[in-house]
N, C-alpha and C positions, 0 to 999 in steps of 0.2 A: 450710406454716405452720411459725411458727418454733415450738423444744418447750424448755423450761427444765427441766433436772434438775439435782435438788438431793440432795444425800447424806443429807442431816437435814433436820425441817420447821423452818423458820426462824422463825416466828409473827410477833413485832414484831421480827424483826431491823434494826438496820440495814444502810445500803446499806453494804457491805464489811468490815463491822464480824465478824472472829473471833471473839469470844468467843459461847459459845451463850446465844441471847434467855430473858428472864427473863419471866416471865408469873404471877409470885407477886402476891397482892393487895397486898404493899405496893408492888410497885412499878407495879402499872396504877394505884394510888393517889395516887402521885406522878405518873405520868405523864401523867393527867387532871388533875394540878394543872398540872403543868409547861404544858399544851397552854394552861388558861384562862390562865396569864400570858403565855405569847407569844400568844394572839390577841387580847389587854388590848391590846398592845404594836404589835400590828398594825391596832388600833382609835385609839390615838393617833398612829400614821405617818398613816393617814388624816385625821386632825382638826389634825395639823400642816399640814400640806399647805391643807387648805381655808384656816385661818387665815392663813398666807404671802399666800393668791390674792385674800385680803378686802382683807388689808393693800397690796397690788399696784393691785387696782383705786380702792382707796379713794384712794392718793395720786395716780391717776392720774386717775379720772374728779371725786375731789371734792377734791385738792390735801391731803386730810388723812392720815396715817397712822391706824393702828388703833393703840387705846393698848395696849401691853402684850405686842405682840407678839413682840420679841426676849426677854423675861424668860421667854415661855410656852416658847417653840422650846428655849433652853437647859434650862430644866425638864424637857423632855420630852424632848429627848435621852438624859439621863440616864435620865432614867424606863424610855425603852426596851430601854436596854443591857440594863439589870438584868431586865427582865421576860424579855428573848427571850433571855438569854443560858444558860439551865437548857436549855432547848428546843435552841438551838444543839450543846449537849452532847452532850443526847442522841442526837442526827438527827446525831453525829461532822462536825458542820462547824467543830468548833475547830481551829485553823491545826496544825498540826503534821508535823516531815518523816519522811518515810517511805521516803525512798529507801534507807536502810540497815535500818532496821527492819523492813523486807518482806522481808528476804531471811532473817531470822532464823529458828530454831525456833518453833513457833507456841508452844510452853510459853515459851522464851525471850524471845519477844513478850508471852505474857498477864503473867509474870515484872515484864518495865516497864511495864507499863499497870499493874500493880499497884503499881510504886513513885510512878508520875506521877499516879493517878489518888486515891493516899492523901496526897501532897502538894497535889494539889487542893485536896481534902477539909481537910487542914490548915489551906492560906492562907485556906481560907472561912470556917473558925472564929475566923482571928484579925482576917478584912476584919470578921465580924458585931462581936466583939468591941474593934474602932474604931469602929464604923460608930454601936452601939447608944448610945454617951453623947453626941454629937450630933445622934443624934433626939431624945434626952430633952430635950436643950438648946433643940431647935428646938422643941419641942410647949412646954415649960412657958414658953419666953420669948416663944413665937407670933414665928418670925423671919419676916421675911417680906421680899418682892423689890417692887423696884418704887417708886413716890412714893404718898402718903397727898394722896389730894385726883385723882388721875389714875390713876393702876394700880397694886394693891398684891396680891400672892397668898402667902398660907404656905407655908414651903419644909418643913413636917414629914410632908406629903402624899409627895414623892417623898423622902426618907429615911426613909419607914418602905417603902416600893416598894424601894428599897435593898435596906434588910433581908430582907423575904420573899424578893427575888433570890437575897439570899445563900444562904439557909437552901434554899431549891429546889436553888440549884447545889449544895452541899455534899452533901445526902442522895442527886443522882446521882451525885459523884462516890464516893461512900461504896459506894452500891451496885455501882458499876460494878465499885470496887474488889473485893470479894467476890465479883463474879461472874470477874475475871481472876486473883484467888486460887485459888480453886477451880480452872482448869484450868493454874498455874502446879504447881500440887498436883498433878494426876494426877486429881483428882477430879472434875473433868467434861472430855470429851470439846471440842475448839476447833469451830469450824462448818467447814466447809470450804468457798470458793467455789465457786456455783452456774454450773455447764458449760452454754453455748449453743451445740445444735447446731440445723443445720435438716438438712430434709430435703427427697429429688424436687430440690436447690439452688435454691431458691426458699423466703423469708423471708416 
């Protein structure tokens, strides 16, 4: 049977992720948040979906389209990004290259996760601070998509989804930030990856 040794307990680490997991309440706090908007997020890829296959049979079995349904799909694309993109963060599946940065000192590494991960943190203070006077605009003028008499939906529902994205992404990158501070400092220890051996050569 295969055995996984690990130098340090890793608790919520992620998968390859250096820096050592955080397990303070505010950040299981966010984390439980972050988790309800990507499963929000993965409840509307579901409800996308059915609506497409309505729309599919509708023009086909009864020649009608469903009304509304390309206004919804664009809606909700958006809607998604923003919901599962805080989750994506954290679970380290944002794009980034790491061929040179893996060869680095591991202080040296938390070093630019410290600078990348407070410019983050940055651009999300200034996306909320666009973002917020066009929800305002959408909520007090009720903008809304579609024709009046056949399909019409409010578009301040996913710009205020926007926003909570924003503000999810921001406080992980903020924290992250802190946590790559810290062992850029000296002050806490990097993880080290976890060694798979087997044993008897049989996994």
């Amino acid at each position: 049977m295969a055995e996984i040794h690990a130098d340090v307990p890793v608790g919520n680490q992620d998968e390859g992720d250096f820096l050592p997991p955080s397990n303070g309440r505010i950040q299981r706090m966010l984390d439980g948040f972050t988790s309800i908007l990507n499963a929000s997020g993965t409840l509307i890829i579901v409800a996308v979906m059915l609506i497409i296959n309505a729309d599919v049979l509708s023009r086909s079995l009864l020649g009608k389209p469903v009304s509304g349904v390309p206004e919804l799909v664009s809606m909700s694309i958006v809607a998604i990004v923003f919901l599962q993109i805080a989750h994506t963060l954290r679970s380290g599946g944002l794009t980034r290259a790491e061929v040179l940065i893996e060869r680095l000192p591991q202080r040296l590494q938390a070093a630019l996760e410290t600078l990348y991960c407070g410019a983050g943190a940055a651009l999300c203070v200034v996306l909320f601070h666009g973002l917020l006077p066009i929800f305002l605009r959408a909520w007090s003028r009720n903008t809304y998509v579609g024709n009046i008499g056949d399909f019409s939906a409010p578009i301040w529902p996913v710009r205020l989804i926007m926003l909570i994205g924003v503000v999810a992404l921001g406080l992980q990158f903020l924290l992250r930030t802190i946590r790559a501070a810290r062992v850029a400092a000296g002050m806490r220890k990097p993880v080290l990856a976890p060694v798979h051996k087997s044993q008897g050569g049989r996994a």
